[in-house]
C-alpha positions in Angstrom: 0.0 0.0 0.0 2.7 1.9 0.9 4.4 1.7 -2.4 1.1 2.7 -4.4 1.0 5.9 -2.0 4.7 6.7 -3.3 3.8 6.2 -6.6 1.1 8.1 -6.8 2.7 11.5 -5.0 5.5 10.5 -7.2 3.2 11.1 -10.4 1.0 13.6 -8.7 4.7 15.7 -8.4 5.5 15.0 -12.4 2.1 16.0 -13.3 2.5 19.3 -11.7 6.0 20.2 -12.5 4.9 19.6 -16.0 2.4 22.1 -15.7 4.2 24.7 -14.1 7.1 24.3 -16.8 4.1 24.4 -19.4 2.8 27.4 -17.7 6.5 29.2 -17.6 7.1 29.0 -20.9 4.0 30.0 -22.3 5.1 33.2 -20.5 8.3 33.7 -22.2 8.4 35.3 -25.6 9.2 33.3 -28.6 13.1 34.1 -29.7 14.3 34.5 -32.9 16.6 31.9 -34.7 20.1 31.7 -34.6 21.7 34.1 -36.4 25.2 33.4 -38.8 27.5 36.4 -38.6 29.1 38.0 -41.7 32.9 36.2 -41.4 35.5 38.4 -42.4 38.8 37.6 -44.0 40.8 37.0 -41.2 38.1 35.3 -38.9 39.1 31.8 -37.8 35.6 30.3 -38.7 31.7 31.7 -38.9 30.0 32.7 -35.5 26.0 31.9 -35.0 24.6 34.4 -32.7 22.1 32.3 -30.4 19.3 34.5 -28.6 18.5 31.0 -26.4 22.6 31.3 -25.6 22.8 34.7 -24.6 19.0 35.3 -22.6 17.2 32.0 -22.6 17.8 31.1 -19.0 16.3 34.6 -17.8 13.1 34.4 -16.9 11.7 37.3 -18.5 14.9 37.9 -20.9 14.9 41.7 -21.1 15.4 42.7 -25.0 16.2 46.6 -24.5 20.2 45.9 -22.9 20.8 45.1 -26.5 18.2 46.4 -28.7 18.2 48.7 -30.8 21.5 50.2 -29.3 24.1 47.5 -29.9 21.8 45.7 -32.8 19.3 46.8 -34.8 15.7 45.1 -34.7 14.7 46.2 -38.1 15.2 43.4 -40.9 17.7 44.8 -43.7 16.7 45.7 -47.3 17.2 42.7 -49.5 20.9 42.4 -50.5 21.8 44.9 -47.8 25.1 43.1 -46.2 26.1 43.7 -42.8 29.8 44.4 -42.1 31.6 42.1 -40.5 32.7 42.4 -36.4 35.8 42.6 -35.4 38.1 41.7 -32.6 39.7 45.1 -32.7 35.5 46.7 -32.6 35.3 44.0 -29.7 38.5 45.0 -27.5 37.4 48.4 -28.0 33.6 48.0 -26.4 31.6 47.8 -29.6 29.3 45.0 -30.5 29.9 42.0 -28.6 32.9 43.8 -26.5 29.7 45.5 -25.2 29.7 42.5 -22.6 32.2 40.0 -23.4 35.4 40.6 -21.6 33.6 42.5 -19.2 30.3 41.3 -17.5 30.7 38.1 -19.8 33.2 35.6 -21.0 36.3 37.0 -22.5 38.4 36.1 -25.8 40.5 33.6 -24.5 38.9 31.0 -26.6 38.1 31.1 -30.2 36.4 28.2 -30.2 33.7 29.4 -27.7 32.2 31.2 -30.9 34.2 30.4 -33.3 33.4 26.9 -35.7 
């Protein structure tokens, strides 16, 4: 009897975290895909920006740090090409130097975004 007990606060439990994880995310807005960088010349290998990476585990992820001051929110004209970031525009605060190697991970590995 005991065991039944168990099992059934054990599913009573499962049910409920389900619908509270349900619940949560129905709360969140929907992100935007993954978005492939313009690679420039000297760039060790393409970098896919990942909103889920950089704001998913916030609860209420809050889109004004970054936009529309460090990336703009409006889609480009067709064939309208982007210029590429680099680590010099980094070092010196711009684009992702905005936070990376200051409230955020640092350049010590290429890898991290670069692949």
């Amino acid at each position: 009897m005991r065991s039944r007990t168990n099992a059934f606060r054990a599913a009573l439990l499962t049910a409920a975290l389900g619908m509270a994880a349900t619940a949560a995310g129905q709360s969140l807005p929907r992100l935007p895909p993954d978005i492939v960088l313009p690679q420039s010349g000297d760039s060790p290998g393409k970098v896919t920006f990942s909103h889920v990476n950089h704001v998913g585990f916030q609860a209420k992820p809050d889109c004004t740090a970054c936009h529309p001051k460090l990336a703009s929110i409006l889609k480009r004209p067709t064939g309208a090409r982007q210029a590429p970031i680099t680590h010099e525009a980094m070092l010196q605060g711009r684009a992702c130097g905005a936070c990376h190697g200051k409230t955020a991970h640092g350049f010590d590995d290429c890898a991290t975004c670069h692949r």
